[in-house]
N, C-alpha and C positions, 0 to 999 in steps of 0.2 A: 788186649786186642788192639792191634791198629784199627782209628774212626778213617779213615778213609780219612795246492789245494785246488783246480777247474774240472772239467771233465777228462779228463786226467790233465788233471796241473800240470804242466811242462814245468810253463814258470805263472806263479803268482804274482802279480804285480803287488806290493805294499803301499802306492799310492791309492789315493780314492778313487774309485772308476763312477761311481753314482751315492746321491743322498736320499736314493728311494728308500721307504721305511714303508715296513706292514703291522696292521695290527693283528695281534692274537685273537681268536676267537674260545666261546665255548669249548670246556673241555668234554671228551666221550666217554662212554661208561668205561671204567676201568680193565682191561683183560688181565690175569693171571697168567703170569707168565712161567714162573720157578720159584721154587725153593726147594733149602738142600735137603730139608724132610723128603723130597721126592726119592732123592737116591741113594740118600746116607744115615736116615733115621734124626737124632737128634743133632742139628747143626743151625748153621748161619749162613745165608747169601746175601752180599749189597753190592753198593759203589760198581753199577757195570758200565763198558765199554761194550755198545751194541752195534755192531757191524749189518748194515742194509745185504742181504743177500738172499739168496736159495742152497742150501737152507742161513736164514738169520742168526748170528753167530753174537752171543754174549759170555764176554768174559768179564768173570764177577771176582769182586774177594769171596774168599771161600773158609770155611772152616775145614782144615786141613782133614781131622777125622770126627767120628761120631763125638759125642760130649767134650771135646777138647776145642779150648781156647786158642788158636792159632791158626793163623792165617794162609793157605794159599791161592791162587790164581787160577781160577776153573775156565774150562770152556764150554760153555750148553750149546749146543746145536738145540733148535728150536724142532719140536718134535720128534728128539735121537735122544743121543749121549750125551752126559756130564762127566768128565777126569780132569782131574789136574794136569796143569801146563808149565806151572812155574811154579817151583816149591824152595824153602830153603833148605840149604846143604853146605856140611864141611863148618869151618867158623870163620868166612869173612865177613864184611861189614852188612850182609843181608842175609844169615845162614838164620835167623828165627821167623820173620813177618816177612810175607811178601804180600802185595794188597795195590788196590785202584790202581789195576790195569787201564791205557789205555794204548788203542793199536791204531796203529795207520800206513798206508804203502809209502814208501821212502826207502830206494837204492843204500844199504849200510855195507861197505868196504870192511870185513873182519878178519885177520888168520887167512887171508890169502883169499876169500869167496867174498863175494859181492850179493848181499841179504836183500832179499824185495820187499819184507817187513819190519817194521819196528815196534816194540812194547816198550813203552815205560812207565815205572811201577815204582810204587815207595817200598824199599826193604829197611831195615832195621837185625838187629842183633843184641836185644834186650826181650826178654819177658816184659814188656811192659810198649803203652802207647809215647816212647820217648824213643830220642836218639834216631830220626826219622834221616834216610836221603833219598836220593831218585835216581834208580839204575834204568836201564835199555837192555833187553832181550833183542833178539832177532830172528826170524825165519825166515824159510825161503815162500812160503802157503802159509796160508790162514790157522793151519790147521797144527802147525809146528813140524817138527820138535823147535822148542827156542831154546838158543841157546844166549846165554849174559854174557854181556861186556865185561871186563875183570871192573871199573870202578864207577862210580856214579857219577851219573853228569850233572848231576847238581849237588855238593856237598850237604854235610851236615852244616844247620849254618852257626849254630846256639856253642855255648862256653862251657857247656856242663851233658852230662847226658841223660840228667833227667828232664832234659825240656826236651818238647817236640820235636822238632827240626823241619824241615821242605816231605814236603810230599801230595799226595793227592792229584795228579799230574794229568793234565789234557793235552793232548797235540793236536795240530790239524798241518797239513800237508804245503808248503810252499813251490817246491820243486822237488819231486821223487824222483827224476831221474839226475839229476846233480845233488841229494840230498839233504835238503836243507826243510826245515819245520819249523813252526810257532811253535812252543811250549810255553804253558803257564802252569802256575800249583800253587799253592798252598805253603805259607811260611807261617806256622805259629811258634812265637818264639812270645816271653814272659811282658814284652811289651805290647804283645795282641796278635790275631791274624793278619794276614795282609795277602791279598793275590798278586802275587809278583810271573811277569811273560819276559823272553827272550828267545831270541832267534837262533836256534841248535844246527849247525853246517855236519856234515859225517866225508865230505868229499875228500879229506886229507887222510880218511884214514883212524882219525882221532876226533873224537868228536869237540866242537868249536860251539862256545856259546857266547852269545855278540848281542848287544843291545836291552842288556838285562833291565827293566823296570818294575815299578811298582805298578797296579791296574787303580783305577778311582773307584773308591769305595761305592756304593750303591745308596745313593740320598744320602740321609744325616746319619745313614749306618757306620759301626768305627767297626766292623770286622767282616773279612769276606774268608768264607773257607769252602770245602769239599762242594765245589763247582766242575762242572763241564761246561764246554766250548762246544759251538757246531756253527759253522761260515756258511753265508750266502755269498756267492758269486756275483750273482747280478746286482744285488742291492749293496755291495762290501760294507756287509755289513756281521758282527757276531753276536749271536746270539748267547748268552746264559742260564742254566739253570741250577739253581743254591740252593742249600738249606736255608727256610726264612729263622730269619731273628725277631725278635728276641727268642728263647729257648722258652719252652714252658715252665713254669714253675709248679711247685704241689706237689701232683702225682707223680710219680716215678715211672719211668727217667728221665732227666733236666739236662741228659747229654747230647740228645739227638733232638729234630724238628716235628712238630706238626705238622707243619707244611713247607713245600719249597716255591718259590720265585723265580718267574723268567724274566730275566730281564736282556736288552740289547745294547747296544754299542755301535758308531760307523768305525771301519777301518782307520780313519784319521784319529780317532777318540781313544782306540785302543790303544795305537802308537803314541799318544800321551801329547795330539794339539792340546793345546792352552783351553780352558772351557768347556772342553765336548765331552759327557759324561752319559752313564747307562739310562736309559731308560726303562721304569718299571713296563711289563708287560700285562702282567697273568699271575695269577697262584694257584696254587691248587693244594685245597684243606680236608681237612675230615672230613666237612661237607660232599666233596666228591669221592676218594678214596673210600669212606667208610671205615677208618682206623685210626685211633688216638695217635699215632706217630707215623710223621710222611717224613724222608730224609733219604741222605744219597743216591741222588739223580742222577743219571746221565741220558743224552740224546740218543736217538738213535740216527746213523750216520753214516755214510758213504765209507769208503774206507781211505779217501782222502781226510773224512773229517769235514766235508760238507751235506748239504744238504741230503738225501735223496729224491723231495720231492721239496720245490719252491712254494707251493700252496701249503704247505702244513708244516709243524712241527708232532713229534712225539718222542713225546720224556719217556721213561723208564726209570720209575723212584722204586724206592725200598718201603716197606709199609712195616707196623712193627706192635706189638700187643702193649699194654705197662706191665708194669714189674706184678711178679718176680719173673716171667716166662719171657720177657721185651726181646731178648735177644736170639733163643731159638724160635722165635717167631717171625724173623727175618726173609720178607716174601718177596721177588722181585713181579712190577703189572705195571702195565703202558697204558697210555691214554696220550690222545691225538687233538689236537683244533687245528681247526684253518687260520692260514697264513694270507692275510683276505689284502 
């Protein structure tokens, strides 16, 4: 199994607009939000892409079907349906895993139609969490059909295909109507993770990726992986939320977190000035959740990929049993604090 911008952004400015910073507060009791127990019996839900709306829209990795190890791209409507959205098919370089959706509106020129959404998603074409890249769906609604781009905007980057490769992918919105996005993900390759961002253009037609960097690690941590992004406007500032490190050790499993980390970032600091590095925020542990395993987060988020509301954040982690049941036990539940 794979582990996992304004009010309508015209245009985002990449310069700094302000060094306002908020603190996190208190987290709130946890809600229950999904799992794939609800509508497929024995399965798995994580890593989702939670869209702010009526109704609120999460698209998760998914366990394609009941007892089976394999990945697709669900969508829950919150109080309706769950089906698959994105599966694989055929044997290009994504026909086995498709996993860590994330969507955001941005104008995509394809096959002669002009797309008002974008997904992108790590596929792969191995039985196994190797051989990762990062493709782009598109629709015209929320709601699909999406259809893929023929290749990945972010290659496989590793020598061999039993390493990882990119994946785990966040956007947030720069200009949707000239189509341009942040992107950041996930590089685990044999010399470690690394969160690497770059600025993805679609106006040509073909999609354009410009300004590719590495992101600063978080403190004296050497590894950032299966993170999401979600922007404030007024404060340009990003926020984070990760799996915390170190991994537990002992009990089983020692693959996934106990708890995740938010932490934040100003716009200057992401773009890679000299010195400006994340700020720890908040965690949130067993203590809150009530589960030996808290892991792949993501925000919940405008569908630029900002805020919805500037007073608060809310995550949306994955919570998870220990072994031997860890992985059909795979729940997604929210929890909110003020953005004081």
């Amino acid at each position: 199994m794979v582990r996992r911008i304004a009010a309508v952004l015209t245009v985002l400015t990449l310069l700094p607009l302000s060094a306002a910073h908020a603190a996190v507060g208190g987290w709130s009791a946890p809600i229950r939000l999904y799992a794939a127990s609800d509508v497929q019996g024995r399965g798995y839900a994580y890593a989702p892409s939670v869209v702010a709306g009526s109704p609120t829209r999460i698209y998760s990795c998914h366990s394609k079907a009941a007892n089976t190890i394999r990945d697709d791209i669900f969508l829950t409507k919150l109080g309706g349906t769950s089906t698959s959205v994105l599966t694989g098919t055929g044997a290009g370089w994504d026909h086995f895993h498709n996993c860590d959706p994330s969507v955001v509106r941005v104008n995509v020129p394809f096959n002669g139609q002009t797309y008002s959404y974008a997904m992108f998603y790590l596929g792969n074409d191995v039985d196994a969490s190797a051989h990762n890249a990062i493709g782009v769906a598109v629709a015209h609604n929320l709601d699909g059909p999406w259809v893929k781009l023929p290749n990945p905007v972010i290659q496989f980057p590793g020598s061999n295909t039993s390493e990882w490769g990119a994946g785990q992918p966040t956007a947030t919105t720069i200009d949707a109507v000239q189509g341009t996005v942040v992107l950041a993900w996930t590089q685990g390759l044999p010399s470690g993770n690394v969160g690497k961002a770059a600025q993805v253009s679609f106006g040509s037609g073909t999609p354009v990726v410009q300004f590719e960097r590495v992101l600063p690690m978080v403190g004296s941590d050497t590894g950032l992986n299966n993170f999401d992004l979600v922007y404030s406007p007024p404060r340009d500032r990003f926020y984070m939320v990760r799996e915390g490190h170190p991994y537990p050790s002992g009990s089983q499993p020692d693959y996934i977190s106990d708890h995740v980390e938010i932490a934040s970032i100003s716009g200057a600091g992401f773009w890679g000035t000299p010195g400006v590095g994340w700020t720890v925020e908040s965690t949130i542990t067993s203590a809150r959740t009530g589960k030996p395993r808290t892991h792949n987060p993501g925000f919940l988020r405008t569908v630029y990929g900002t805020l919805p509301n500037e007073s608060e954040l809310t995550v949306v982690y994955t919570s998870a049993n220990l072994d031997p049941d860890s992985l059909w036990s795979y729940t997604l539940w929210q929890t909110t604090a003020p953005l004081s």
